[in-house]
N, C-alpha and C positions, 0 to 999 in steps of 0.2 A: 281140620275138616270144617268147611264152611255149612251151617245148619240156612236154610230157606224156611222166613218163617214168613206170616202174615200179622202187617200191624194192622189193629180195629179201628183205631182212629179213622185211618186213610180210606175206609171202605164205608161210603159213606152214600150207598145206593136206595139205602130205605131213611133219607133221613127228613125230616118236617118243610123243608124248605124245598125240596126236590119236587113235589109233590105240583100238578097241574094247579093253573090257578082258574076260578071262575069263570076268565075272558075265553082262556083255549078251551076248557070243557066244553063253553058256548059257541066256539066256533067250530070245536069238530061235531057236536050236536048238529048243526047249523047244516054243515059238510055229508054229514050221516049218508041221505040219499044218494048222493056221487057216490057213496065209497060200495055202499051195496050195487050200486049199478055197473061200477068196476068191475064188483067178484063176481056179478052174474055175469058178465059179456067174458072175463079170464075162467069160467067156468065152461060157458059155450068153447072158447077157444080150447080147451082141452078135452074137449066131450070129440070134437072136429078133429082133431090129432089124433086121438086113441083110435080109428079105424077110417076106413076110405071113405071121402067124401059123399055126401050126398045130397039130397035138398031138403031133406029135415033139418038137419046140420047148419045148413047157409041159410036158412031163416033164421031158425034162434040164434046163429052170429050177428044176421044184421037188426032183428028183436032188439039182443043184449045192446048192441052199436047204440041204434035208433035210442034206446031207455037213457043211455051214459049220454048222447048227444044233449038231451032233454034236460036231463036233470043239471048237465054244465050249464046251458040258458038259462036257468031257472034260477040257479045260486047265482049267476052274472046278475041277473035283473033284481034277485033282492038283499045282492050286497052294493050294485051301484051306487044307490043313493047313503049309503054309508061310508065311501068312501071323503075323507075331504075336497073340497077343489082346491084348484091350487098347485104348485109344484111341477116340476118337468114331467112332459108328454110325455 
C-alpha cells in the first residue's frame, strides 16, 4: 500500500521571500482607482443581468464605463513620464 503524504519543505506558500515587494505594493497602490472602477462598472454589469433592462441600468453601465474610461487616462498620463524612452515602439 502506497501512503500519500505531504513534504513541508515543498510547501513553501507563506515563505519570507514570496512575499510582495515595495515596487508592486506601489504599483498596485498606484493602480487602486482602475481596479475599483472595474468592480463598479462588473457590478453595474450584473445589477443589468439580474432582471430586464432598463434605463436606470444603462446609466450606471455607462457611469461605471465613463469612471474606468477616466481613471485608464489618468494612470496613462501619470505613469507616462516614468516610463524610460528608448527601446522598440
Amino acid at each position: 500500500m502506497n501512503h500519500i503524504v505531504t513534504v513541508q519543505e515543498a510547501v513553501t506558500a507563506f515563505a519570507d521571500w514570496i512575499e510582495p515587494m515595495d515596487a508592486e505594493l506601489d504599483a498596485i497602490e498606484r493602480e487602486m482607482p482602475l481596479i475599483l472602477a472595474d468592480v463598479d462598472l462588473i457590478d453595474a454589469q450584473i445589477i443589468a443581468m439580474d432582471h430586464a433592462p432598463n434605463d436606470v441600468d444603462a446609466r450606471r453601465t455607462r457611469r461605471a464605463l465613463a469612471r474606468v474610461l477616466a481613471e485608464r487616462a489618468n494612470l496613462s498620463n501619470r505613469t507616462a513620464g516614468t516610463i524610460p524612452a528608448g527601446g522598440a515602439a
